[in-house]
N, C-alpha and C positions, 0 to 999 in steps of 0.2 A: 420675375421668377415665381413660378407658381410650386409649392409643394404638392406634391401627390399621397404620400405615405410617409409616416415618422413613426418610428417605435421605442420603444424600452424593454429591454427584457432583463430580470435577473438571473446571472447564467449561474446557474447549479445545477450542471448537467452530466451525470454520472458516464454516459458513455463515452464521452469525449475522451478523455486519458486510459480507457481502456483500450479503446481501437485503436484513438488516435496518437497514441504516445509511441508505435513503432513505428519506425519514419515507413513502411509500407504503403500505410493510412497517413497520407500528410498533404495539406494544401500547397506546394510548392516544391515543382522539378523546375532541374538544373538543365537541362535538356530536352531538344522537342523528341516527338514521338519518332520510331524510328517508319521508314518509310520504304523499306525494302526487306525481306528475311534471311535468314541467316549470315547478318553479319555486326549480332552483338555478343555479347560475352559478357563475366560477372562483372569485369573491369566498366562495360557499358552500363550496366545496374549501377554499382556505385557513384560513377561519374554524375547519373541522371538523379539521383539523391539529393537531397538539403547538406551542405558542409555540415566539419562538428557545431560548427557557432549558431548553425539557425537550427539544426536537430534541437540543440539545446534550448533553443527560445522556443521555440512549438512544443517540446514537450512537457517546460514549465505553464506553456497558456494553458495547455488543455489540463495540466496538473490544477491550475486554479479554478477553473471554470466547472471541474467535477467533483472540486472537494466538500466535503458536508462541514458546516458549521457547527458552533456550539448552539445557537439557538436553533435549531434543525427541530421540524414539527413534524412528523408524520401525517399523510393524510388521514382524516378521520380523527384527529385530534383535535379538542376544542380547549383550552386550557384557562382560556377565559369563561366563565360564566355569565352568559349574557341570556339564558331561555329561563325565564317564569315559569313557563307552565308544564305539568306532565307529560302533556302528549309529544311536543317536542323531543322533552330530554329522550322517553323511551324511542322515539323514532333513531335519535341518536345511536342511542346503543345498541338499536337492530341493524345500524349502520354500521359500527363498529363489531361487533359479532360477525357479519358477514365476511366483513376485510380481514379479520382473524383467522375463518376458517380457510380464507382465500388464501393467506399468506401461509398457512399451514400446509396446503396441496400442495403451492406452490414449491416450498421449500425440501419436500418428500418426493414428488416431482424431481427436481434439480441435483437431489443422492445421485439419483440412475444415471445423469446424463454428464456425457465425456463435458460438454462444456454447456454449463447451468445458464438461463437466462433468470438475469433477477433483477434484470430494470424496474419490471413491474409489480414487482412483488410490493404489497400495500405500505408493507415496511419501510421502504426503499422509496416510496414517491412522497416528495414535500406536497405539504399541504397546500404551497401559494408560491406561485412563479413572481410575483410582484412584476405586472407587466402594461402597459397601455399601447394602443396602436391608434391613430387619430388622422386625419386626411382632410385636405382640401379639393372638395369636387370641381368640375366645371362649373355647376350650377352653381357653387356657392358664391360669395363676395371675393375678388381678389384681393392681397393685404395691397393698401394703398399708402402706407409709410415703411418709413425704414423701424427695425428693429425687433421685437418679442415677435414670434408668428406665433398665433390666437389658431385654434385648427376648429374649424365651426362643427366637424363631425367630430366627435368619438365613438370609436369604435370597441376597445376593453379597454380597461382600466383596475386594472386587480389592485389592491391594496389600496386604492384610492390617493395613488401616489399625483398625477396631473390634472392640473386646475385649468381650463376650459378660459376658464375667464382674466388668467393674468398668463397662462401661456407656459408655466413652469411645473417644473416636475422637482418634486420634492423627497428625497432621500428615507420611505419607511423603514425599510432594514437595512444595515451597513450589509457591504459584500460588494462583486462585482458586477457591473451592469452592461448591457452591449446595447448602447445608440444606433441608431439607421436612419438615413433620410434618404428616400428617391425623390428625384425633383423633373420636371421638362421647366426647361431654362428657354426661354425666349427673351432675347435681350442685351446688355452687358452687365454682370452685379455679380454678388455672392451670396451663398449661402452659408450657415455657420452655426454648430454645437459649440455651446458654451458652457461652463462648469462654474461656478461661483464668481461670475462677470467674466469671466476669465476664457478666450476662445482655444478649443482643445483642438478641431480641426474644421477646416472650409472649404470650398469648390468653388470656384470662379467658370465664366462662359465670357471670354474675349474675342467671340468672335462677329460677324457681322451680327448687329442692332437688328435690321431689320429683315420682318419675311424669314426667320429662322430658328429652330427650335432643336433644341439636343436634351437626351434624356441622362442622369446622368445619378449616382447614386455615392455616398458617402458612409462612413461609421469608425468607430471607437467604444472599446471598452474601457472604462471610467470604473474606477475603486472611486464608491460612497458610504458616508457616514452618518449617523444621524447626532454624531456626539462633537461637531466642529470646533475645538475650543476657542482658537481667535474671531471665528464668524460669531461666536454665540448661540447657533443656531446648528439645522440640518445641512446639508450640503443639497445643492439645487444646482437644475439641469435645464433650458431652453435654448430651443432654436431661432435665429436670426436672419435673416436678408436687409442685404443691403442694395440698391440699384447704384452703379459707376456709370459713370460719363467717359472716362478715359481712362487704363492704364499703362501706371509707369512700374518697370522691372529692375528688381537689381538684384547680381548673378553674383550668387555666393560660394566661393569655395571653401569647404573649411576640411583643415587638415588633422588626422589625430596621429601622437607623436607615435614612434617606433619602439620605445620601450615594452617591457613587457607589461601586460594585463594594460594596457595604455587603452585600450578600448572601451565601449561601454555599450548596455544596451538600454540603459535611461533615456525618457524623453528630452531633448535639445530642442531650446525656444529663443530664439531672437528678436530683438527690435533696435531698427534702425533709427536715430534722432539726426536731425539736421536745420539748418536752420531756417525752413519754412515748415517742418515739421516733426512729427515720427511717425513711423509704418507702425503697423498692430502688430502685439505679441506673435510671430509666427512661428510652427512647430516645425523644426527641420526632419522631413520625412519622406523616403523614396521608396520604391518598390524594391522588396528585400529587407535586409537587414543594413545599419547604417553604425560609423563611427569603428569600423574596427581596425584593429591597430596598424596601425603605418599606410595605411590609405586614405585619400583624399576623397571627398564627396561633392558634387553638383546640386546647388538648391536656388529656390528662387523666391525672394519677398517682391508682392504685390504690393504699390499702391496707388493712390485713386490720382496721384501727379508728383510732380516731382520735388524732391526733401530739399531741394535744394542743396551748399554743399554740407557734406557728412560731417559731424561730427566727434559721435560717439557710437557705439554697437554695445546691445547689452546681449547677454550670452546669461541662461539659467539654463540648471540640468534639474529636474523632476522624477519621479520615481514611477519605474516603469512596472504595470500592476504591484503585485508584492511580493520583487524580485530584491534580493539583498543588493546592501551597497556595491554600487563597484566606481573607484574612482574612474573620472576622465583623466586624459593626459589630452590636454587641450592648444598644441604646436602655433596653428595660424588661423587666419581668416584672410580671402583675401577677397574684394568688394568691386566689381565693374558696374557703375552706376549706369541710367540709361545717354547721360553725356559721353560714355565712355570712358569717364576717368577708371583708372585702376588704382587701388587704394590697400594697401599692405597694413594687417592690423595682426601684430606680432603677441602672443599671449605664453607659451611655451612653461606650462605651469598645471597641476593637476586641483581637476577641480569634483569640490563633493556635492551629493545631492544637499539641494534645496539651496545652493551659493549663487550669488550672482557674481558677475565681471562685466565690469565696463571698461571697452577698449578703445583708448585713441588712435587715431592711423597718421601717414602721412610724414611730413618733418617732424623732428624735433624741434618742442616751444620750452623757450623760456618763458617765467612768469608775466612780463611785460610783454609779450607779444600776443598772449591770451587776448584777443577781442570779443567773444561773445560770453551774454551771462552766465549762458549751460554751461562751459566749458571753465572757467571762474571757478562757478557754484562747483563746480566735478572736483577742481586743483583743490581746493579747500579742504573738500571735506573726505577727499581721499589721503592727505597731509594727516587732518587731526586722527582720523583713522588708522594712519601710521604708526603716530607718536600714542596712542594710547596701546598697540599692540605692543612696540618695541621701547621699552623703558629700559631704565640703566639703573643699577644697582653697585653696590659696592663690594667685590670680594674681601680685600682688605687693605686697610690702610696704607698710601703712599706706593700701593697700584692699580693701574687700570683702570677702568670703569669694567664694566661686563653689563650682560643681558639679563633682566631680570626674570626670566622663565630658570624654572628651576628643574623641570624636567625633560627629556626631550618630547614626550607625550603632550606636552602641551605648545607644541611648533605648529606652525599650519602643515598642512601635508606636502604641498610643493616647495616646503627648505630639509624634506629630510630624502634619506639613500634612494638612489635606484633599486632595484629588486636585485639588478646584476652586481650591483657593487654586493651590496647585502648577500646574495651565493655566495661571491668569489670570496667574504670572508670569512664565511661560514665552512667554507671547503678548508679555507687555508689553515685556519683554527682548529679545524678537527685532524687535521695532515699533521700540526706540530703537536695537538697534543697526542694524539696515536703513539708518533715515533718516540716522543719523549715518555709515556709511561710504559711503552713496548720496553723502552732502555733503562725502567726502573727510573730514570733521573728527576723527575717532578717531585717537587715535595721531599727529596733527599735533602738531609741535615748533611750528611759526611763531607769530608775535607775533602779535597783533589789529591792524588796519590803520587801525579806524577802529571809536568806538562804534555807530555802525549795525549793524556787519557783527555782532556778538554779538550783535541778535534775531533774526539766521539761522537760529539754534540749530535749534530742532524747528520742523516745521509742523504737528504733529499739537499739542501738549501744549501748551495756552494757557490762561491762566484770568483772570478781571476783575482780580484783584491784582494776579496775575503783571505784565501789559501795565501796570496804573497803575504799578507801581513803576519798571517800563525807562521811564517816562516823566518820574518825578520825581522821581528816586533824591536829584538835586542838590540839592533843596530843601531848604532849614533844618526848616522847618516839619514835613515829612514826615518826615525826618532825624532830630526830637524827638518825633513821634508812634511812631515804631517802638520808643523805649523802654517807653512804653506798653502798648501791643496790635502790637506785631509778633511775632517769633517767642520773643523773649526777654525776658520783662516782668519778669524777680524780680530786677532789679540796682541799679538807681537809686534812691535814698534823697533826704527831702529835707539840705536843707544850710543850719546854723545855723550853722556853723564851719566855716574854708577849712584844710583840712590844711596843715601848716608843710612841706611840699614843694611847694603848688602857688601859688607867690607871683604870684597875680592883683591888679592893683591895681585902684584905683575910675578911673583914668585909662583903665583898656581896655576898660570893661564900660560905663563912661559912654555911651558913641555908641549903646548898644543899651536904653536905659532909659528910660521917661521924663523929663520935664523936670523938675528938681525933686527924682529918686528918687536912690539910691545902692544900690552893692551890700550894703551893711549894713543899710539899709532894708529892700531886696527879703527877704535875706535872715533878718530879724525878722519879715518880714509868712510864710514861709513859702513864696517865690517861687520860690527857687534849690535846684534839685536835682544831685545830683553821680553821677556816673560813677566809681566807685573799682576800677581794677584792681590794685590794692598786692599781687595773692598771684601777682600773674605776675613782679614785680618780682624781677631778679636769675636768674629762668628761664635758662640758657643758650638759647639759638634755634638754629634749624634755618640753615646756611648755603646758601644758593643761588649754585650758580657761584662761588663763595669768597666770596662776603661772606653774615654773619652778618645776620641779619633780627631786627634790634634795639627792644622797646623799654625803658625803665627810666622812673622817677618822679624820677629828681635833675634838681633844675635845672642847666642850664648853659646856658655861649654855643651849645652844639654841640644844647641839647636846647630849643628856644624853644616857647615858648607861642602857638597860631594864635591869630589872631579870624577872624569871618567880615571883616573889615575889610580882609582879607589878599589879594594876588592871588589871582584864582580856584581858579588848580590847586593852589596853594598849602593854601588850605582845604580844596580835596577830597581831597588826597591827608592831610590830617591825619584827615579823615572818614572817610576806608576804612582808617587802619591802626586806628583806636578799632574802628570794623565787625570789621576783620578779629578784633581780640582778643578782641570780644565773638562772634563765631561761634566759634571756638574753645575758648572758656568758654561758650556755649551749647550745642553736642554734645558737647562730653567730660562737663561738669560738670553743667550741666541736664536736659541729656536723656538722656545715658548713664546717668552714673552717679544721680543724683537721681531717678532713673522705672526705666531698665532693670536697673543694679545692686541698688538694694533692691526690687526686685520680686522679682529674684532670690532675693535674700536670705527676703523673707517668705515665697517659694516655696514653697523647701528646708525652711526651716523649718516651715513650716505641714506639710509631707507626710512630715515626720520626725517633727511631735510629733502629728500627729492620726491618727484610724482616720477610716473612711470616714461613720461613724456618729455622729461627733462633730456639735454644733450649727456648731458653726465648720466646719462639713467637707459644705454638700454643696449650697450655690445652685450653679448650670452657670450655662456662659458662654462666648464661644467668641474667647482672647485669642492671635496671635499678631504675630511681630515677625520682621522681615526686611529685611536689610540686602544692599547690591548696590557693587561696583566693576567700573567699566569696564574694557577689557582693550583693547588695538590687536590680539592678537589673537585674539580673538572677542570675537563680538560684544557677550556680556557675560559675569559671572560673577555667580551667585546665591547668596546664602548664604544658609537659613531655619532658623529655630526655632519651637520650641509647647513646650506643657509639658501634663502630664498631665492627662486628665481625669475620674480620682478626682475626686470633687467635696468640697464645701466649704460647710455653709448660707449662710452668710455671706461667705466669700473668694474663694473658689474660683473665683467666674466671672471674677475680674479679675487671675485668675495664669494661666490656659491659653494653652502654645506659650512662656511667658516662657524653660522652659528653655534649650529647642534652638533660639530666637531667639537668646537673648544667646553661645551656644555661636558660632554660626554669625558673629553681630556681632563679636565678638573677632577672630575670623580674619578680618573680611572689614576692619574698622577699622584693626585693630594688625598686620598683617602687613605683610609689605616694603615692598609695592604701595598699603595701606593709605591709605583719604584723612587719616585723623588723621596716620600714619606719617610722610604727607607734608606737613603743613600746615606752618605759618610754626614752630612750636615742637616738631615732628620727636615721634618715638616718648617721648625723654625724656623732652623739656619739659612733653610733654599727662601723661604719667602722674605727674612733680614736680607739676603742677598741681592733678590731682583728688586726689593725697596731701595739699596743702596744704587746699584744700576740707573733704575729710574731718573733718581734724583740726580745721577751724574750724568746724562744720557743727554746729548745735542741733536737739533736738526741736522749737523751737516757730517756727524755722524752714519747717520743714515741714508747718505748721498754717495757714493761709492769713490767719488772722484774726487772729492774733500776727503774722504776719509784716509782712502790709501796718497793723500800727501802730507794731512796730520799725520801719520806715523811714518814718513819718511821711507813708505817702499816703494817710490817711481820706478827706481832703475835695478832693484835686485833682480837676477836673472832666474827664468824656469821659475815665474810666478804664475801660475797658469790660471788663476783663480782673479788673478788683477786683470791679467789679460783679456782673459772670454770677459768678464764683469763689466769691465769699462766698454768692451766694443757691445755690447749688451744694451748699456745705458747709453749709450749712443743713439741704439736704433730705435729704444722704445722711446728717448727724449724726442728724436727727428719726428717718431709716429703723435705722439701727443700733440707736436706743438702742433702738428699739420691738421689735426681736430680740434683743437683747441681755436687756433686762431678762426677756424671754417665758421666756429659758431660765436666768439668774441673775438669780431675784427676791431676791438681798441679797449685804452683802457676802461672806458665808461660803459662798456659791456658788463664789465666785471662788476662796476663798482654799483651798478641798476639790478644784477641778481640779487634777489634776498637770499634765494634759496641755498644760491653756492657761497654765498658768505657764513648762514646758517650752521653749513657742512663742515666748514673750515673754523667756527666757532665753538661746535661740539667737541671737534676732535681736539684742539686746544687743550679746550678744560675737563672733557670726561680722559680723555688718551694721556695728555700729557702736565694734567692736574694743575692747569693754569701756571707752570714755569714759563717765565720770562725770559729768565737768564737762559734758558737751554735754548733762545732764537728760533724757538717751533714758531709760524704767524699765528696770528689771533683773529684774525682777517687778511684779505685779498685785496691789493690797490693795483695790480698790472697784470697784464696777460704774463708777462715773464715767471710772475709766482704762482700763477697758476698751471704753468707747463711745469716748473720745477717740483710743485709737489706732488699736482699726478704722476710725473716720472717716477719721483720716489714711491709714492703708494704702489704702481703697477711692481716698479722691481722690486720692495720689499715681500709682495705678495707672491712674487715670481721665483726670480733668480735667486736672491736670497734663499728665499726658504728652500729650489731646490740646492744650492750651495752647503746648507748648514744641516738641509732634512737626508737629502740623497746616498749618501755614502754612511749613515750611519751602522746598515747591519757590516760593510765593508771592513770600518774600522771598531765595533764596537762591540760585535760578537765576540771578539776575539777578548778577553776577560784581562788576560794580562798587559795587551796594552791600552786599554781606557775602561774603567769602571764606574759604576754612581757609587760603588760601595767598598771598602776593604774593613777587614778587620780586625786589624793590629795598628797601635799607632805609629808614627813613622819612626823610624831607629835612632835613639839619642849618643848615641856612640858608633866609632866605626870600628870596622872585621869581629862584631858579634854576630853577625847573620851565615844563611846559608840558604841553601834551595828551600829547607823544608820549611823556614822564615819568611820563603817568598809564598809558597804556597798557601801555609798559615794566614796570608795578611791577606790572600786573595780570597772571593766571597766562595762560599760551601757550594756543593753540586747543587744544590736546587736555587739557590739564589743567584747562579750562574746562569741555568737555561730559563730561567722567567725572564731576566734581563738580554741573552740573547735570541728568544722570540718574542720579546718587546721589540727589537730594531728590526728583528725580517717583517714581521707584521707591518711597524712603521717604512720600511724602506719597498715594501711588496709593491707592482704594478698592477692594477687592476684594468678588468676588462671596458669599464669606461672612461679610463684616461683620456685625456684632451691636452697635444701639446701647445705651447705657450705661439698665440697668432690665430691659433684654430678658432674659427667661429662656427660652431653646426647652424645653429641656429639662424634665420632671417629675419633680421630683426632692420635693419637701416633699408630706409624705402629711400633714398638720395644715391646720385651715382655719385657726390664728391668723395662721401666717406666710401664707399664698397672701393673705389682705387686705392682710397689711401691704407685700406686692409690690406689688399693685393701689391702694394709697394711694400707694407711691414711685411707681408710672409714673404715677400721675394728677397727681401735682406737678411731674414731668419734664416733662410734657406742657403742662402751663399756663406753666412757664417759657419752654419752647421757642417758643408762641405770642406770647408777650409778648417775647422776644428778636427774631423774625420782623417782630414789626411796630413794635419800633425801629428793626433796621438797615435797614426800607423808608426812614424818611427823613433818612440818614444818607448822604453820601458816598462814605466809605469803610464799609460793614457790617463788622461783628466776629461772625463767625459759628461761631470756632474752638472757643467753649466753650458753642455750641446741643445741648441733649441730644440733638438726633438726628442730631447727627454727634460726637459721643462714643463713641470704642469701647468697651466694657464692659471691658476688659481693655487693655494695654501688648499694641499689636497689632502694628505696623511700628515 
């Protein structure tokens, strides 16, 4: 390669953004010229235009390229003093006088005229373009090595910025610079700008060796510095050739995700490693504009033979002139080497300027299949990398572990919202608070006046449930279905034995039995099921207005036993304080901590102990969780979380957004304002509670098919909640084992990961505080426990939470039948109450609508939901597992049918555990 001409110019070029900033004046139509007359129109102007995205990138270039610095010198200014003598200086200032008077005409001149020219005006033109132009002639020496090209002519050199003699150009004033090389190529090889070792862009000539010559010309504008702080030094620029023997190609597709602002128009530079070598830093750059959102690109890495097989791909994003950040959303890559292999390298994660990512492709490895040292040296140190990001901290004693980030500003950016989640609650937020201070009710003190007046609540937010419950909240019958299938179904056990506290005789249960039955009877036949709240018992409670809001399990004269036999409000008001304790223990202890805290838990730990590469490490999924209290004033406050979307073959889709959910949850729950903070059992009580929980809390508990035989509900009928659940864990155990075994066909599979022992060790002692007694493992010895507990982890993350999350605005808006809060203690005598006793004890107008758009908030559908099965994402490059995805949604999918046309002839439908309202993840 012989160069012909290389330059540098510093662009401060004032007419550029005058002209050029309407796209009229623009390097770049969308369309050829037209080639016959009249048959364009304005529709044809526009079409033939730069879209919004490139308008906007041309008219930021030429905005740089024209703007004046601070250190901006006027011609004719010399500001240094470097002339001794008189005659100089005075030549000077004849020099300057003149430019004065010039610019003076000039300016007087430019009044008159419709449109002023003042390029020239003296004032206006810098004193120093900082520029060199340098050439290799014919006649000169050709360069006979690889590397620096030495340019034997110069030709300018303003600022004394390139050295002749080592080939480089050196950074006199920061600002932006525009490179050029024209070259006639004879040969095979490359040419190449390089920016502090660093190659910014090259040209190759692949085509015939010999007898052939092509002319061919390159460039880039380069932001330089003269203040580098890591180099020490200025920032420096030379050109390079290389001479090839041969290349090898590999065709790069890379995809930018569909989300919003997902694109970018940053530099993207890749290098491929393999193990005969790695390709150079290459810039991914096509004709146009590159990387924007929801479209794939075509690029190609040269190199001089072949990498032999891949490895790893490293992916940097770099800052395009001095264009503000704009994240990537960074989907796939996908790699056909010159063997042909095709090679899937899944990323699906937003990345910032100046980040690296290095991407494995291919199967998933276990740590003992690792064979080479890069790929080791990679697992290691992306591990330790992990575990110093994601630390575990203590919220409090005798719960949980949690994440030790304390804000959610300090997450990486690919574990927090979507932009559309982030709308959709931002709409939803301003919708309730609108309606609710349109209606006066925010931040109202006053009592409820009358049960009607509580459907006032919203006009917009109403659902079939929601309305039957304000309708029949009073009803026994409904009242014994919500143990059932309402939002809390894991509590009630049957009862063969009446605890020695709760002394029911056969004299009070008589009136409600048939003729002939007893309660001993019922309860041998398996009829009588019990309600035990024994771990609340002795709780200190929250006082309202000075009295304690009490309940306990001793019997006394002051603590009597209802029937429904009893005056009306009598009953009801024993019916809402059981409600209220059971909401209480169903968001602290059900759906907090039993779905959002060990989600938590399996989180952290899963992204502590796995690489990205791991089998456990990499189905997608898209789980987030968000919690909301109302404010009197504003109109609301939002607190959200996500979690990371590293992936996970098997986990992973049903832990995204868990982090900076449960972050967000904590502050929005446990803080002053807090709806738990403020329920019937105060900040204290709910956290003595989920301690007490904890520590009574089993693995097989939380296995759905153990659990509903511990309490004895096989065969009660219209369980619908056992029903959907168990055919649930059916499908997603069948789905697991069938990945599971795919990549641990034995048990010495298991017992050779470190990593998933690791996993299984964390969760142990950070999730379940090293109990023994509770049968959680401590470690892994069979494939068997390992399907068993991913089962449970997928449907705790799943089913569960939507089970205990889903139906809450249904049943819980509704005030009078389930509350966090009342305000009267429960009635120690019976026929002293009345309506106005029940309304008294229920919470004030405003502590009523915070709490019921705390549940629409919570129970709301967002526009990027993912049901439970959904994979958007491409992440498994093997056909075993992509079947065995397509066998679980085709079982989802028959369930879902066969649910659908149950709840058609059913009254109330049970819809909360239909797969396709299942979020994939612990989402709200």
């Amino acid at each position: 390669m012989i160069g012909v001409r290389c330059t540098a110019i510093y662009s401060v070029n004032p007419p550029h953004y005058c002209i050029c900033v309407f796209v009229y004046f623009c390097t770049l139509l969308r369309k050829p010229p037209p080639t016959t007359k009249g048959q364009s129109s304005m529709k044809t102007v526009l079409e033939t235009l730069p879209n919004v995205g490139e308008t906007v990138r041309l008219a930021a270039f030429t905005w740089l390229l024209s703007d004046k610095y601070a250190d901006y010198i006027p011609l004719g200014t010399y500001p240094e003093e470097r002339f001794d003598e008189p005659e100089p200086k005075k030549m000077i200032k004849d020099f300057q006088a003149e430019l004065s008077c010039l610019s003076e005409a000039i300016t007087t001149r430019n009044s008159h005229l419709e449109l002023p020219y003042t390029y020239l005006d003296p004032a206006e033109i810098e004193n120093s373009t900082v520029a060199f132009t340098a050439k290799l002639r014919v006649d000169d020496s050709y360069p006979t090595g690889d590397g620096v090209l030495k340019f034997a002519t110069v030709l300018i050199n303003e600022g004394g910025g390139y050295r002749a003699d080592t080939g480089i150009f050196t950074c006199p004033r920061d600002g932006f610079y525009h490179f050029s090389m024209h070259v006639s190529v004879s040969g095979l090889g490359q040419c190449a700008i390089y920016k502090n070792g660093q190659k910014v862009v090259s040209l190759y000539n692949t085509t015939h060796p010999v007898k052939c010559s092509q002319v061919a010309s390159m460039s880039s504008v380069i932001q330089l510095t003269t203040r580098r702080a890591e180099l020490e030094k200025e920032d420096s620029v030379h050109y390079s050739q290389y001479p090839q023997v041969t290349m090898a190609e590999y065709k790069l597709e890379i995809t930018t995700g569909d989300l919003q602002y997902a694109g970018t128009s940053d530099y993207i530079y890749v290098t491929l490693f393999g193990t005969e070598g790695q390709s150079e830093r290459t810039l991914m750059d096509n004709y146009g504009f590159d990387f924007q959102t929801g479209a794939p690109g075509s690029y190609t890495v040269k190199t001089s033979s072949s990498l032999g097989k891949l490895l790893l791909v490293k992916v940097e994003k770099d800052q395009y002139l001095c264009l503000p950040e704009n994240e990537w959303y960074f989907s796939k890559m996908v790699v056909t080497t010159p063997e042909g292999d095709v090679i899937l390298y899944p990323c699906y994660r937003w990345i910032g300027r100046g980040e690296i990512v290095e991407l494995r492709g291919g199967r998933a490895m276990k740590a003992v299949e690792d064979d080479h040292p890069l790929l080791i040296d990679h697992r290691k140190k992306e591990l330790t990398l992990k575990k110093s990001l994601f630390q575990w901290k203590i919220m409090a004693e005798g719960l949980p572990h949690i994440d030790s980030f304390n804000d959610v500003s300090e997450l990486p950016a690919e574990i927090r919202f979507s932009d559309s989640r982030t709308a959709d609650l931002n709409y939803s937020s301003k919708k309730i608070g609108i309606e609710l201070k349109v209606k006066g009710l925010l931040g109202s003190t006053a009592q409820w006046e009358s049960i009607e007046d509580i459907k006032k609540i919203f006009w917009f937010k109403k659902t079939t449930m929601s309305e039957y419950v304000a309708d029949h909240w009073m009803e026994d019958d409904f009242y014994g279905y919500q143990f059932l299938n309402g939002v809390n179904p894991g509590v009630i056990k049957r009862c063969s034995e009446l605890p020695t506290n709760f002394p029911v005789t056969e004299e009070m249960v008589k009136p409600f039995l048939e003729e002939g039955s007893s309660l001993q009877k019922e309860m041998e036949k398996g009829n009588m099921f019990l309600y035990d709240q024994k771990k609340m018992d002795g709780i200190p409670p929250l006082a309202y207005n000075g009295e304690p809001l009490h309940l306990n399990q001793q019997p006394s004269e002051k603590n009597p036993i209802f029937l429904p036999s009893d005056p009306e409000t009598d009953w009801l008001l024993a019916k809402m304080f059981i409600q209220n304790a059971d909401c209480m223990d169903h968001e602290s202890v059900h759906h907090l901590m039993r779905t959002h805290f060990l989600a938590d838990v399996f989180t952290i730990a899963a992204l502590r102990s796995f690489p990205v590469i791991h089998p456990m490490y990499q189905v997608p999924s898209v789980t987030l969780v968000m919690f909301c209290l109302l404010s009197a004033e504003s109109s609301i406050l939002l607190g959200l979380l996500f979690i990371f979307s590293l992936s996970v073959q098997l986990l992973f889709p049903h832990f995204r957004h868990t982090i900076q959910t449960n972050i967000t949850g904590r502050l929005i729950l446990f803080g002053p304002d807090g709806a738990l903070s403020n329920s019937s059992l105060g900040f204290d009580g709910i956290m003595e509670l989920m301690r007490r929980d904890l520590s009574e809390m089993t693995y097989s508990s939380l296995c759905l098919p153990e659990n509903i035989a511990a309490r004895g509900l096989e065969s009660i009928p219209n369980f619908y909640y056992r029903d959907d659940g168990l055919k649930l864990w059916n499908i997603i155990q069948s789905f697991v084992k069938a990945v599971v075994e795919h990549y641990y066909p034995s048990d010495c599979e298991v017992h050779r990961d470190t990593e998933l022992q690791d996993w299984i060790s964390e969760v142990f002692t950070h999730g379940f505080l090293g109990n023994k007694a509770s049968g959680y493992p401590a470690a892994f010895h069979t494939v068997e426990e390992v399907v068993k507990f991913t089962t449970m982890v997928i449907f705790t993350t799943t089913v569960q939470h939507a089970a205990v999350h889903g139906g809450q605005y249904d049943y819980s808006s509704w005030a009078p039948n389930g509350t966090l809060l009342l305000r009267k203690p429960p009635p120690t005598t019976k026929g002293q109450s009345s309506m106005k006793t029940v309304l008294e004890t229920l919470p004030n107008v405003g502590e009523t609508v915070r709490l019921a758009a705390l549940f629409w908030l919570l129970s709301d559908r967002y526009s990027d939901y993912i049901p439970l099965g959904t994979y958007p994402e491409e992440r498994f490059d093997e056909p075993e597992p992509k079947k065995m995805i397509k066998d679980f949604q085709a079982e989802l999918s028959c369930l879902s049918e066969a649910i659908t046309t149950r709840n058609s002839h059913l009254e109330l439908p049970y819809t909360y555990l239909d797969p396709a309202d299942i979020e994939n993840s612990v989402s709200t």
